[in-house]
C-alpha positions as CSV (number, residue, x, y, z in Angstrom):
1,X,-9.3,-26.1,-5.9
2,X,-12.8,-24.5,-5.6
3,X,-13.7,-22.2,-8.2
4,X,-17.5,-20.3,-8.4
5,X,-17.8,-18.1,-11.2
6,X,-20.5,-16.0,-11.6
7,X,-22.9,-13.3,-9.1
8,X,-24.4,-14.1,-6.4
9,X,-26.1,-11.4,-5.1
10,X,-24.2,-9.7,-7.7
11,X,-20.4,-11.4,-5.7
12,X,-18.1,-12.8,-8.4
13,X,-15.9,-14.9,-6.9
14,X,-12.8,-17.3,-7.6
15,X,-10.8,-18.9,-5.2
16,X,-8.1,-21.4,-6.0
17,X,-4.7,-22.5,-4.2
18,X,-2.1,-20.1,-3.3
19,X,-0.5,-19.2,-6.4
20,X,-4.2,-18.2,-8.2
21,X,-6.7,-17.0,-6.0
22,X,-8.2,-13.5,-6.4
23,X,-11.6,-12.2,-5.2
24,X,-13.4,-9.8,-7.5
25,X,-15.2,-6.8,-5.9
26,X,-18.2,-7.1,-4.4
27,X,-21.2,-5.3,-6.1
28,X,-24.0,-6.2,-3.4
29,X,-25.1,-4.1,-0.5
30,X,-25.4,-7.3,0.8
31,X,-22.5,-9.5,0.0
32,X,-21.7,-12.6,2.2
33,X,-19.3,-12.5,5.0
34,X,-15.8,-13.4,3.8
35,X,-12.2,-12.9,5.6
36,X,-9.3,-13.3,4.5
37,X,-6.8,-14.3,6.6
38,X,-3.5,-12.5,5.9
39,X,-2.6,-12.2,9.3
40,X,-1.2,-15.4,9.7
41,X,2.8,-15.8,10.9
42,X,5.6,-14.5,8.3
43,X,7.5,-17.2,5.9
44,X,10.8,-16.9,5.6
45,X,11.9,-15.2,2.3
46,X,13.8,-16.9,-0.1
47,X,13.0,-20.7,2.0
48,X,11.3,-23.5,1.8
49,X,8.2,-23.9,4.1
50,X,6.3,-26.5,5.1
51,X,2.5,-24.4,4.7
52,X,2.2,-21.7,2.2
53,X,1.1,-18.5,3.4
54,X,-1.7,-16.5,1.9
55,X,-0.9,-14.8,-1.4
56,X,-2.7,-12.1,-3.1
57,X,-1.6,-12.6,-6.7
58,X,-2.3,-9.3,-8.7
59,X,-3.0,-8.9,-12.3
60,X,-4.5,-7.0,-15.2
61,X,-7.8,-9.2,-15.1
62,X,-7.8,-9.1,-11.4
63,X,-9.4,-6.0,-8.5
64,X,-8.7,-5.3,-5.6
65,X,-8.3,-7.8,-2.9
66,X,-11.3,-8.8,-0.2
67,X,-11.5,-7.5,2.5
68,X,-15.1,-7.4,3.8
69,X,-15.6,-6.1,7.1
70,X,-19.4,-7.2,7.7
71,X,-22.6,-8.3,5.5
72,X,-23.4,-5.1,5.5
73,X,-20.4,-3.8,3.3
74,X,-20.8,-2.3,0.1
75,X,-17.3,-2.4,-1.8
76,X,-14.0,-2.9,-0.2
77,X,-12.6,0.9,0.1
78,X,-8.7,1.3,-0.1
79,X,-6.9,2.4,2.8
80,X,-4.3,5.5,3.1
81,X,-0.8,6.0,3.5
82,X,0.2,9.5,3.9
83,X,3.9,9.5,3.1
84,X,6.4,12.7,3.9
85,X,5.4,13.1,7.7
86,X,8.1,15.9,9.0
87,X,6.7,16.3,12.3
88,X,4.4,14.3,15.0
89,X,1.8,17.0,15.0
90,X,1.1,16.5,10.6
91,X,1.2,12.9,11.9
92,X,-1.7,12.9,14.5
93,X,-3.7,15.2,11.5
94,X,-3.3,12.1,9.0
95,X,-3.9,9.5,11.5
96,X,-7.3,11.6,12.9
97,X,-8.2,12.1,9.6
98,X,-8.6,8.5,8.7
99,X,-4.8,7.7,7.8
100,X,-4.0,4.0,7.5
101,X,-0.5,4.3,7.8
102,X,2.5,7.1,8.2
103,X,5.4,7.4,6.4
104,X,8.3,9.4,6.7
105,X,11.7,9.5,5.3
106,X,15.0,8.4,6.7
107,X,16.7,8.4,3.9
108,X,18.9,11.9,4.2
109,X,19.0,13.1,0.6
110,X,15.3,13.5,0.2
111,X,13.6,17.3,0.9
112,X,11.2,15.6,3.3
113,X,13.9,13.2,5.3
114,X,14.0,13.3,8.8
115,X,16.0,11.6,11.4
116,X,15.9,9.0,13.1
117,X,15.1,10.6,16.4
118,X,12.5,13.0,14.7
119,X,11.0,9.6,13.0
120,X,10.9,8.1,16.7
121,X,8.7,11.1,17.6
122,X,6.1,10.8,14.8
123,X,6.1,7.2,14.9
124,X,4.9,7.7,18.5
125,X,2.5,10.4,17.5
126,X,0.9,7.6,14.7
127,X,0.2,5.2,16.8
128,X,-1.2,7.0,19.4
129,X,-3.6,8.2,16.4
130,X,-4.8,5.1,15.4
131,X,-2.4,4.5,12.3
132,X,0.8,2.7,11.6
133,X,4.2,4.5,11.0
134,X,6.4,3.6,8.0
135,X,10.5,4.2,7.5
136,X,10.9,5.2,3.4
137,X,14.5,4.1,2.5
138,X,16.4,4.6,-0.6
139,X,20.1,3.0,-1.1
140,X,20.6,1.5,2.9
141,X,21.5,-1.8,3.1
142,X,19.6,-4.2,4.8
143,X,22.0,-3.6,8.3
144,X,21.5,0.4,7.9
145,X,17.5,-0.4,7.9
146,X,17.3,-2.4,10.8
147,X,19.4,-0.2,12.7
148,X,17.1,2.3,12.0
149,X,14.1,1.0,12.4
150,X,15.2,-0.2,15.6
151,X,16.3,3.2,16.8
152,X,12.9,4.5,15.4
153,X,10.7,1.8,16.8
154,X,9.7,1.3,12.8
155,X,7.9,-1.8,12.0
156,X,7.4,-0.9,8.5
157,X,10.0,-0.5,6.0
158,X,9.4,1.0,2.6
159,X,11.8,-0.4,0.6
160,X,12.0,3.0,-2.6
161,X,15.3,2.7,-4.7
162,X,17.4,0.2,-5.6
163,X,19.6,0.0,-2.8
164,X,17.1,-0.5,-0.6
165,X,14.8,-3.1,-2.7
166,X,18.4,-5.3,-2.7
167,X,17.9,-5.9,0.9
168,X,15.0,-7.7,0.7
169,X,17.1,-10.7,0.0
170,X,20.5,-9.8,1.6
171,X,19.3,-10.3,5.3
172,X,16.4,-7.9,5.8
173,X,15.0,-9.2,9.2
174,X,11.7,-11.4,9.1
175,X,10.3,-9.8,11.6
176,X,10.0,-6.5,9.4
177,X,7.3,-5.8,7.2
178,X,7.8,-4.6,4.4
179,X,6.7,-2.5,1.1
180,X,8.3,-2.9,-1.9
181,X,8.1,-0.4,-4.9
182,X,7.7,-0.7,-8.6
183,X,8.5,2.2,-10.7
184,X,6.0,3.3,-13.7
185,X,7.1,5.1,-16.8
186,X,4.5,8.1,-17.7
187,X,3.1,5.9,-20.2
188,X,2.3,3.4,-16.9
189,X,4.8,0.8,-18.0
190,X,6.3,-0.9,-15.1
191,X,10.1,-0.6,-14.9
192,X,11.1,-2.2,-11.8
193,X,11.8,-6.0,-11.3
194,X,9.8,-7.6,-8.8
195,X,11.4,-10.3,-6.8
196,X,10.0,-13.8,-7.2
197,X,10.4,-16.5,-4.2
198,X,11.3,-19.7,-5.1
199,X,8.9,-21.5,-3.0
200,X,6.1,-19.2,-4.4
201,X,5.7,-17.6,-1.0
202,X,5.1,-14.0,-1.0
203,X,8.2,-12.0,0.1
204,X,6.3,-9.0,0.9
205,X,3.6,-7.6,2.9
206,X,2.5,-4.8,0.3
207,X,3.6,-3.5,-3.4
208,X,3.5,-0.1,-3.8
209,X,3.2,1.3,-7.7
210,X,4.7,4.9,-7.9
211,X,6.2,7.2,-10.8
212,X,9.6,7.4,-11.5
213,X,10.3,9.9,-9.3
214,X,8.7,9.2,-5.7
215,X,7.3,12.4,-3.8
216,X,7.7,14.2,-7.3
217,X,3.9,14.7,-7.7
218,X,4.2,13.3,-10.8
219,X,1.5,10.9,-12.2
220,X,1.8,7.8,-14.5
221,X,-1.2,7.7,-17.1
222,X,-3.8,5.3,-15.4
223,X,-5.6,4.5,-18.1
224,X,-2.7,2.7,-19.8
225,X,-1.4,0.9,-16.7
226,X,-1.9,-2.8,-16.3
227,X,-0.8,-4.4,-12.7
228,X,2.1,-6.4,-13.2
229,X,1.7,-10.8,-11.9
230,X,3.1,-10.0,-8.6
231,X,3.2,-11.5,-4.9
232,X,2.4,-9.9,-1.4
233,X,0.4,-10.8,1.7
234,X,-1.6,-7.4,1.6
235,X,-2.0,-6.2,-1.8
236,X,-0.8,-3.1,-3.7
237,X,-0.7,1.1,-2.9
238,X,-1.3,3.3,-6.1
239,X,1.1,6.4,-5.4
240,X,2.3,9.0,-7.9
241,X,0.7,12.6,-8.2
242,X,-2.5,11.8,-6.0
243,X,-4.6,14.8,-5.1
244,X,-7.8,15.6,-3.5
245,X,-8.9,16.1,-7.2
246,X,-7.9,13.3,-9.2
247,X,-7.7,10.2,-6.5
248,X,-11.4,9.2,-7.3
249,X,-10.6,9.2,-11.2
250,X,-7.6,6.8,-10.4
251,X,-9.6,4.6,-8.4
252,X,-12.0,3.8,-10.7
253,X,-9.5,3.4,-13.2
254,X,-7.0,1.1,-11.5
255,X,-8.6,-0.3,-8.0
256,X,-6.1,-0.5,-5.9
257,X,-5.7,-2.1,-2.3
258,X,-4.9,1.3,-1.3
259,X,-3.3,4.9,-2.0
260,X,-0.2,6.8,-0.7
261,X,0.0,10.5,-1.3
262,X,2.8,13.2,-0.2
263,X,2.8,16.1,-2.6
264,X,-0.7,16.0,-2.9
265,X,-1.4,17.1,0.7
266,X,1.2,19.4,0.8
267,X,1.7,23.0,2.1
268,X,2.8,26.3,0.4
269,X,6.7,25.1,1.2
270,X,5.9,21.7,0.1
271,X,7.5,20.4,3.6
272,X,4.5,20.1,5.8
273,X,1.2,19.4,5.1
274,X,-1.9,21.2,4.4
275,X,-4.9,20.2,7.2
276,X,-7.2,21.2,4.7
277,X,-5.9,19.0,1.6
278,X,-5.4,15.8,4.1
279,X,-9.1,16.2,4.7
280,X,-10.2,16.4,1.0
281,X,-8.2,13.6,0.5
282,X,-9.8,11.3,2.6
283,X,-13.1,12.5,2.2
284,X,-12.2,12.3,-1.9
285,X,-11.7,8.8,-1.2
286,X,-14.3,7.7,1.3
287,X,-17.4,9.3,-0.8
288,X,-15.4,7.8,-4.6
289,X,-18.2,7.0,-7.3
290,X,-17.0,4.1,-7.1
291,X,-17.7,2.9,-3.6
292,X,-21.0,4.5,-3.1
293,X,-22.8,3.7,-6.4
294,X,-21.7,0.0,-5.9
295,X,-25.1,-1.0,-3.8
296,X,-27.5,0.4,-6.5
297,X,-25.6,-1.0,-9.5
């Protein structure tokens, strides 16, 4: 294991085998070049394997993971999932706008669900924007998803209730990636079991952190919250009551790999979404304190 503690060019740094490496944020305007690979080919869940695959272990002492795009970069800045997408053309806004990835919802009890034709459509509209589209699912089982993302030419499966997080391990496919989501408590307590392989290989691409209530608008308090020891190739979302107005506050306070917002971009009839808000978002998020101040610190 190789371990360097300490600044250079104001980098603190620690890496270590697969079950403890972390990289702390970079604070230089000219940090070294570093890639991680996480792209590397999906391990079975749940089996043993013969190489372990890239882990981002997340904790209360630990920031976001590394992602430096250049020796230019300042800070690694979080990416954004837009989540309750009704239609391709609210789509193509997020994506244009700087949208990482899309979600919609297939699960038919929610306000915002769609089907799986409609979710076709705007998972079309995504990618021809530049982002990629994401299937939310609630109580399916792990058949009912696959059908669905088939039919919908998902890649992504959110995996949001309890139903759906039971899948993982009850024959979800490999070849889907997948988010999996921990419920907090208002007080930022995490209330939601997170799966643990065996093997110590992650069994998921991303962890996603919302309120109790997804797409409720409601927020957890930030300042209280402490990232559970979890697993996932990726890293984790913050979600839960984002807005235009608050996201910056929330990343400083909990630094995530990225954020995922609904209500917050939302329209008069809470359906569709607001140009104006998606815009605010992202700019809220690209020009954070956080990020830009990092160079001069």
């Amino acid at each position: 294991m190789l371990q360097v503690c300490g600044h250079v060019h104001g980098l603190a740094l620690r890496l270590g085998d697969a079950s403890t490496s972390s990289l702390i944020m970079f604070r230089s305007s000219s940090p070294p070049l570093l890639r991680r690979n996480c792209g590397c080919g999906r391990l079975a869940r749940g089996t043993q394997a013969g190489v372990a695959a890239p882990i981002v272990a997340l904790q209360s002492s630990q920031i976001s993971e590394g992602m430096a795009e250049g020796l230019n970069s300042k800070a690694v800045r979080p990416l954004i999932k837009m989540c309750g997408i009704t239609s391709p053309e609210d789509a193509a806004v997020a994506a244009r706008a700087g949208a990482t990835y899309i979600g919609m919802i297939v699960w038919p009890k929610s306000k915002r669900s769609v089907t799986v034709s409609l979710a076709q459509e705007i998972a079309a509209a995504a990618r021809e924007n530049g982002a990629e589209p994401v299937g939310v699912f609630v109580d399916e089982d792990a058949e009912q998803i696959e059908r669905a993302c088939n039919d919908a030419k998902l890649g992504i499966a959110q995996l949001h209730g309890d139903g759906a997080r039971a899948s993982l391990l009850q024959g979800l496919p490999e070849s889907l990636k997948v988010i999996y989501v921990l419920h907090a408590n208002k007080n930022g307590i995490i209330q939601t079991k997170f799966p643990e392989s065996s093997e110590g290989s992650p069994l998921v691409d991303w962890v996603l952190v919302d309120s109790l209530q997804g797409g409720s608008g409601e927020q957890f308090d930030w300042r209280n919250f402490r990232a559970p020891s979890m697993q996932s190739r990726r890293g984790w979302l913050l979600a839960g009551g984002l807005t235009p107005s608050n996201v910056a506050t929330a990343l400083s306070l909990v630094t995530p790999n990225a954020v995922d917002v609904s209500s917050g971009i939302a329209g008069p009839d809470g359906i569709r979404k607001d140009p104006a808000r998606i815009q605010a978002f992202v700019h809220a998020v690209q020009n954070s304190d956080l990020f830009n101040d990092v160079g001069s610190r």
